[in-house]
TINU-224765 format. One record per atom (N, C-alpha, C): residue in three letters; y, z, x. Coordinates in steps of 0.02 Angstrom, whole numbers, plus 50000, padded with zeros to 5 digits. Example, Ala and Ser with C-alpha at 12.3 -4.5 7.8 and 13.67 -1.06 7.14 Angstrom:
REM residues 2
ALA497165039050660
ALA497755039050615
ALA498355039050660
SER498885035450642
SER499475035750684
SER500025039450645
REM end
This chain:
REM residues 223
UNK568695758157716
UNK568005758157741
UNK567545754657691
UNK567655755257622
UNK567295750857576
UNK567295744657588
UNK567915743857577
UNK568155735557594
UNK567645731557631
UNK567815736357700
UNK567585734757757
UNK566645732557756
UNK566535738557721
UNK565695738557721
UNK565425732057675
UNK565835730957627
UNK565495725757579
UNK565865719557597
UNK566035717057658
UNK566485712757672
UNK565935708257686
UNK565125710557722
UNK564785705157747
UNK563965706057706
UNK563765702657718
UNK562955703557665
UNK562455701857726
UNK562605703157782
UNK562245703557860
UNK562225711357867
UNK561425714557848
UNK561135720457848
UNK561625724257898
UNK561365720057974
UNK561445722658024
UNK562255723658018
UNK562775718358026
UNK563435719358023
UNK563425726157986
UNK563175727457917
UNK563385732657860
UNK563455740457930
UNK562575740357949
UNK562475745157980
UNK562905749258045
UNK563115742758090
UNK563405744358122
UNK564105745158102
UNK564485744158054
UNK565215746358040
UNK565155754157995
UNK564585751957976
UNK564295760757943
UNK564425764458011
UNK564155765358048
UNK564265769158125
UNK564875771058135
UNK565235764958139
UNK566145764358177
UNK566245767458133
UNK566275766958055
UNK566955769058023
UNK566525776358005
UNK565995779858020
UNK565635784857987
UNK566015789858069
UNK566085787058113
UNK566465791158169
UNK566925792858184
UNK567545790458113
UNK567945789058120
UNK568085799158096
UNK567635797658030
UNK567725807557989
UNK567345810958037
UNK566785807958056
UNK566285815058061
UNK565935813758153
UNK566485814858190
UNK566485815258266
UNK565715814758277
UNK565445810258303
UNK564745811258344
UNK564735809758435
UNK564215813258441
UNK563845810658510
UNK563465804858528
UNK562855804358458
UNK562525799958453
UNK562215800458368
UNK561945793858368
UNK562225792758308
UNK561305786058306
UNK561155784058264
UNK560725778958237
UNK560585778158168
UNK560585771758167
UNK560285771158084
UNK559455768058078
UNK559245772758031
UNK558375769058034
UNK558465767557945
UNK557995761857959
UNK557655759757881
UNK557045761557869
UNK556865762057823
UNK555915760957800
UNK555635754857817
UNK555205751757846
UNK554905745957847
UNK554345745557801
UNK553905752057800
UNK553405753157744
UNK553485761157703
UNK553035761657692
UNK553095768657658
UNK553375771757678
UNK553085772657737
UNK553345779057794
UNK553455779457865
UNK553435773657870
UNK553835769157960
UNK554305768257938
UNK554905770357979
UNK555455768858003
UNK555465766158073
UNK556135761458063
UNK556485756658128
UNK557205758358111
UNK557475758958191
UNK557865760958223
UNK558245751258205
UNK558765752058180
UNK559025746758166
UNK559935744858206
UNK560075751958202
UNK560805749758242
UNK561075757858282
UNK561195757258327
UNK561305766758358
UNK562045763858384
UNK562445770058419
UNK563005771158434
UNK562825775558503
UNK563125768158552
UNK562885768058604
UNK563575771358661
UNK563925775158625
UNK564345777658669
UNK565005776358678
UNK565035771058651
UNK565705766258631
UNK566045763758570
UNK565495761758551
UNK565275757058464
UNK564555757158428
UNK564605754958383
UNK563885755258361
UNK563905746858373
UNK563045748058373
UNK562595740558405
UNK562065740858376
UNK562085734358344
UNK561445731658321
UNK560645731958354
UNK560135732958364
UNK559645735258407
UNK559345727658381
UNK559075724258422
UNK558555717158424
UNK557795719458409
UNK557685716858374
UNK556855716958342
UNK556465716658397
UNK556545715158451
UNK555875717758500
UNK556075723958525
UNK556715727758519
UNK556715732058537
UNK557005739058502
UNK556785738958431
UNK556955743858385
UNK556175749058389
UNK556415755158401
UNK556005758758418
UNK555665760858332
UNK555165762258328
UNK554615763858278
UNK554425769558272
UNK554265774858232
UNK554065779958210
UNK553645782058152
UNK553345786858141
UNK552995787658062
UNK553675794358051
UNK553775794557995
UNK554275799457944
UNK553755806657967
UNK553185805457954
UNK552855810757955
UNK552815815058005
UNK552815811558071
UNK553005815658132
UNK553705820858131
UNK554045821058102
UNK554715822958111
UNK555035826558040
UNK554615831758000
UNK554535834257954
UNK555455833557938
UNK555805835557957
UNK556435837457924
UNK556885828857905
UNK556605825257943
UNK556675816157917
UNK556075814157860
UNK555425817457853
UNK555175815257802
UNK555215820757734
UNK555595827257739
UNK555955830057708
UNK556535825257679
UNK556895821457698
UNK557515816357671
UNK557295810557650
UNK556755809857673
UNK556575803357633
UNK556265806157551
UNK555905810157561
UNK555725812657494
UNK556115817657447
UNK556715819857460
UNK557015824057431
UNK557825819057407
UNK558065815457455
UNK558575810357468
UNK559235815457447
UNK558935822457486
UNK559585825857510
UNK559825827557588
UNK560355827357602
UNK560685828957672
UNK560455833457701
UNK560195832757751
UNK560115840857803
UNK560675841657858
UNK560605848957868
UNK561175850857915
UNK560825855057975
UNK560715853758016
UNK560315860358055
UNK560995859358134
UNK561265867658113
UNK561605865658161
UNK561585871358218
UNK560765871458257
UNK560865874058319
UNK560055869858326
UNK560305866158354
UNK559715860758396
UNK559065863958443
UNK559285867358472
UNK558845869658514
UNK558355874558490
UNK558455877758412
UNK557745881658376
UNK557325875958344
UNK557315869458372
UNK557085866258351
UNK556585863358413
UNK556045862358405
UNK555575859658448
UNK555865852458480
UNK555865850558556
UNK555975844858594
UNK555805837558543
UNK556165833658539
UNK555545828558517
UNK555255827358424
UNK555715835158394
UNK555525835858311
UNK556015831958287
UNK556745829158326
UNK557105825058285
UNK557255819358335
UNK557625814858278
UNK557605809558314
UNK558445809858340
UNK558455812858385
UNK559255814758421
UNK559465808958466
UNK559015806058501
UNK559255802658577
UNK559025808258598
UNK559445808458674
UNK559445813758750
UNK559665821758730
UNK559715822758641
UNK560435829058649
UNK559755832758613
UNK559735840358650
UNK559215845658642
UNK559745847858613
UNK560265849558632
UNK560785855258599
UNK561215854058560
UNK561575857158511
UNK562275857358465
UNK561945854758416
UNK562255852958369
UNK561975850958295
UNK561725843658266
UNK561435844058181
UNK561205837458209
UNK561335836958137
UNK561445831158098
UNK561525829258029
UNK561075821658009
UNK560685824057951
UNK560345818857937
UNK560515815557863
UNK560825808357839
UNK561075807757787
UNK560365802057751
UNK560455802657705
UNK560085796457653
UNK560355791957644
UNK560055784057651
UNK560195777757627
UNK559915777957566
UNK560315774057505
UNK559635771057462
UNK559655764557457
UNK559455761657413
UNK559405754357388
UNK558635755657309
UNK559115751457279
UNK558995753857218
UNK558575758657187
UNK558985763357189
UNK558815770557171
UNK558405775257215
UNK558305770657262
UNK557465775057288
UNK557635775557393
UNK557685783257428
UNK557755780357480
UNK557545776157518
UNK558015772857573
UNK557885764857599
UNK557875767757678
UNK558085773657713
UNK558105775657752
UNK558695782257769
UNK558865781557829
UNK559295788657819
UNK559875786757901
UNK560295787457908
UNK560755790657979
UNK560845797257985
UNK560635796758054
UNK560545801358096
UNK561035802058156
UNK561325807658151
UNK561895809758201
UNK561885815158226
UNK562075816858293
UNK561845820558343
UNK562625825458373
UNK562675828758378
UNK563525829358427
UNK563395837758473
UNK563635837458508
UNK563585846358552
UNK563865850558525
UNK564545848258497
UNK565015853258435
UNK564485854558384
UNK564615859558349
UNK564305861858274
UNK564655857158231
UNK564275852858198
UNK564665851558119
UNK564915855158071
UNK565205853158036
UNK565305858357967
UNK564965854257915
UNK565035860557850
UNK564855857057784
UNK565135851057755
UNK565995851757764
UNK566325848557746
UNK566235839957780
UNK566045841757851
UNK565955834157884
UNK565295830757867
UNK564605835057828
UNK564135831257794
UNK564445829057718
UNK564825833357669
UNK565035830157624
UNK565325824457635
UNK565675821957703
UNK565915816557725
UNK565615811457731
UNK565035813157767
UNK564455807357790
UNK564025803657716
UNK563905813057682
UNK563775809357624
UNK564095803457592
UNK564645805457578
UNK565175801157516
UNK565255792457577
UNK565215794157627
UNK565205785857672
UNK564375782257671
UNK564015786757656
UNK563415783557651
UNK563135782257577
UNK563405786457553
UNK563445781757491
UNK563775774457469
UNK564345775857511
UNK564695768657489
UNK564225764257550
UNK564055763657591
UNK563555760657629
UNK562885758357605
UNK562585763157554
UNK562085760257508
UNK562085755157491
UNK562705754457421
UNK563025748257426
UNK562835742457442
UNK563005742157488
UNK563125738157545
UNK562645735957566
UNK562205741757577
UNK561555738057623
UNK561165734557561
UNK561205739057483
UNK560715735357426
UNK560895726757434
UNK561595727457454
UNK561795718957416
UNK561605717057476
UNK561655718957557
UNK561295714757602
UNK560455713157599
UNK560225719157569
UNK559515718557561
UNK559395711257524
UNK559805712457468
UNK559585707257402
UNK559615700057426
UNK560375698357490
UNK560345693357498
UNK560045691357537
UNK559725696357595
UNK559125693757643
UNK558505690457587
UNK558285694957539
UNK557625691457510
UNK557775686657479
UNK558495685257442
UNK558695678157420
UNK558585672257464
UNK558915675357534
UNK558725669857587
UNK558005666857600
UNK557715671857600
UNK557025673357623
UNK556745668257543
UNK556785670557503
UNK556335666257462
UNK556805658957465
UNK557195656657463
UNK557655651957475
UNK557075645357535
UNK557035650357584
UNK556695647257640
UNK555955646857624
UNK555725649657581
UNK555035648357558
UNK554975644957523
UNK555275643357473
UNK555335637757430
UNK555475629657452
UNK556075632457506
UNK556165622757529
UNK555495622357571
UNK555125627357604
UNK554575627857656
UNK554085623957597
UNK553855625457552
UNK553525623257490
UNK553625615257501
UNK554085615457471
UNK554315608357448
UNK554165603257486
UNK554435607357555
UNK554205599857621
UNK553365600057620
UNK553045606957619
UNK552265602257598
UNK552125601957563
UNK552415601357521
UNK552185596157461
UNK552245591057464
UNK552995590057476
UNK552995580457484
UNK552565578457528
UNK552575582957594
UNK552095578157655
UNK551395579357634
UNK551015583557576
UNK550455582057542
UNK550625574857496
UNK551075574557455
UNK551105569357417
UNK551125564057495
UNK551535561857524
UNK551385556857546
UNK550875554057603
UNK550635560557604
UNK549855560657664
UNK549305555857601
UNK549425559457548
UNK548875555857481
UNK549085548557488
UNK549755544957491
UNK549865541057465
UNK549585536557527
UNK549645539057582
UNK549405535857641
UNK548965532757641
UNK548435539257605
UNK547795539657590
UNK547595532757542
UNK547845533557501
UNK547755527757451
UNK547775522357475
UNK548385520257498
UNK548485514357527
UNK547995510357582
UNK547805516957618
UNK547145513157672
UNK546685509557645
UNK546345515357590
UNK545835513957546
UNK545945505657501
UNK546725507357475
UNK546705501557449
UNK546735493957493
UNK546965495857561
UNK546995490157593
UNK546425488557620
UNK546045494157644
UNK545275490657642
UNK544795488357627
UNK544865492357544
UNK544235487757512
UNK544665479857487
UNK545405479057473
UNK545495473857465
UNK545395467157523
UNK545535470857590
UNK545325465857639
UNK544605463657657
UNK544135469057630
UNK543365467257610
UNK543215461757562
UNK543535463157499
UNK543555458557439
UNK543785451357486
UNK544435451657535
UNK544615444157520
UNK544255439857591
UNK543905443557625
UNK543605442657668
UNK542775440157622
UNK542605444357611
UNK541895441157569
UNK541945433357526
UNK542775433057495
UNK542815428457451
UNK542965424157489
UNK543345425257552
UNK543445418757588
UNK542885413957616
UNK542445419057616
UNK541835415357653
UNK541275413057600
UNK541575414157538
UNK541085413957482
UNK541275405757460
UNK541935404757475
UNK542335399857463
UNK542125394557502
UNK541845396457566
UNK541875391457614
UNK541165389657618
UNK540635393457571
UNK540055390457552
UNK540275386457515
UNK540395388257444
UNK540405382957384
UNK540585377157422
UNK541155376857456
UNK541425370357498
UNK540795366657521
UNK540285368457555
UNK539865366957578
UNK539335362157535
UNK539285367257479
UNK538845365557435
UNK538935361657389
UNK539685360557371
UNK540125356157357
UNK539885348557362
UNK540015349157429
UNK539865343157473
UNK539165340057466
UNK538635343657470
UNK538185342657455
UNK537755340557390
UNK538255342257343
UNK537985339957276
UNK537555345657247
UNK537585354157278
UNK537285358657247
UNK537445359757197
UNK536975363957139
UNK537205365657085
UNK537685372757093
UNK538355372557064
UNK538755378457092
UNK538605382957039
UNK538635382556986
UNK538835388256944
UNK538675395956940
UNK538005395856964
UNK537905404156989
UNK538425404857042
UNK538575401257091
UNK539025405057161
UNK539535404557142
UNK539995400957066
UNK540585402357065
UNK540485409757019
UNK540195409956971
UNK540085418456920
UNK540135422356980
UNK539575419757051
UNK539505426857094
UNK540415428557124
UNK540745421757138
UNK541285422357162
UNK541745425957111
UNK541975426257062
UNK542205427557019
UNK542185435656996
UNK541455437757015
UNK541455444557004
UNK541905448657067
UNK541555445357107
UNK541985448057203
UNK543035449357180
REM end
């Protein structure tokens, strides 16, 4: 199952084989994994849909505050396991179960470096035992893991893509300037050779005529 978990640095992959192989010890009904997005929002990132676990798509990962659901913001701040195993002395709606009012429910901690990152949540009609949260524990720990080094390499990516994002405007600032320059330079030079051409085609004139040039060549000369 280690193997397995640190085999990919794709969050989601981590999460969902966390599911499969976390069902493999500790029998569920239903099953989800949430992260922190901020302090104290959690997203529903991959659930176990009856078959397998599945990745949940960003328009449709369901959202919550920790705070609504005291015995989940109990695990985030304590980043110990709960066990509550008769569902129904529990108010409709106080956990995050799915459809199951009844049988027991186990809530484990994620971390990522040092500090919890979120928690799985598993649901079943059977009672759990102690022994099957020591289970979940010791798999979600090695899942930590897993998710730290997926975390790390998402923001590697992530700044990766901000940086080449950089770079391209930069150059297309550098060469928007250079654009820039070039107009400038081609216009006042086609001013310059435009004035001199016609400055030229006086003297010619005056040339001819036997004018005195020497002021209109200094004036030409400055142009």
């Amino acid at each position: 199952a280690t193997i397995e978990l640190t085999r990919s640095l794709d969050r989601e992959v981590v999460l969902v084989t966390l599911l499969d192989r976390l069902r493999q010890l500790v029998p569920f009904d239903y099953a989800s994994v949430m992260l922190l997005e901020e302090t104290s929002r959690l997203s529903v990132r991959a659930i176990f849909d009856g078959g397998r676990g599945v990745p949940v798509s960003v328009d449709q990962r369901a959202k919550f505050e920790a705070a609504d659901h005291p015995v989940v913001q109990s695990i985030l701040e304590t980043g110990a396991a709960v066990l509550i195993p008769d569902l129904s002395a529990h108010p409709a709606g106080s956990l995050p179960t799915g459809q199951l009012r009844e049988g027991s429910w186990i809530g484990v901690p994620l971390f990522a470096r040092g500090t919890v990152a979120g928690l799985v949540s598993m649901a079943a009609a059977k009672a759990f035992s102690e022994e099957q949260v020591r289970l979940a524990e010791a798999m979600s720990s090695q899942a930590s893991v897993a998710v730290e080094n997926a975390v790390l390499f998402a923001q590697m990516q992530a700044s990766t893509a901000r940086m080449q994002a950089l770079s391209r405007r930069l150059v297309e600032a550098q060469e928007s300037e250079r654009r820039s320059i070039a107009r400038e330079l081609h216009d006042e030079a086609g001013q310059s050779l435009t004035s001199l051409r016609i400055g030229l085609r006086l003297l010619e004139r005056e040339i001819a005529q036997g004018a005195e040039i020497t002021g209109r060549v200094s004036e030409l000369v400055r142009t």
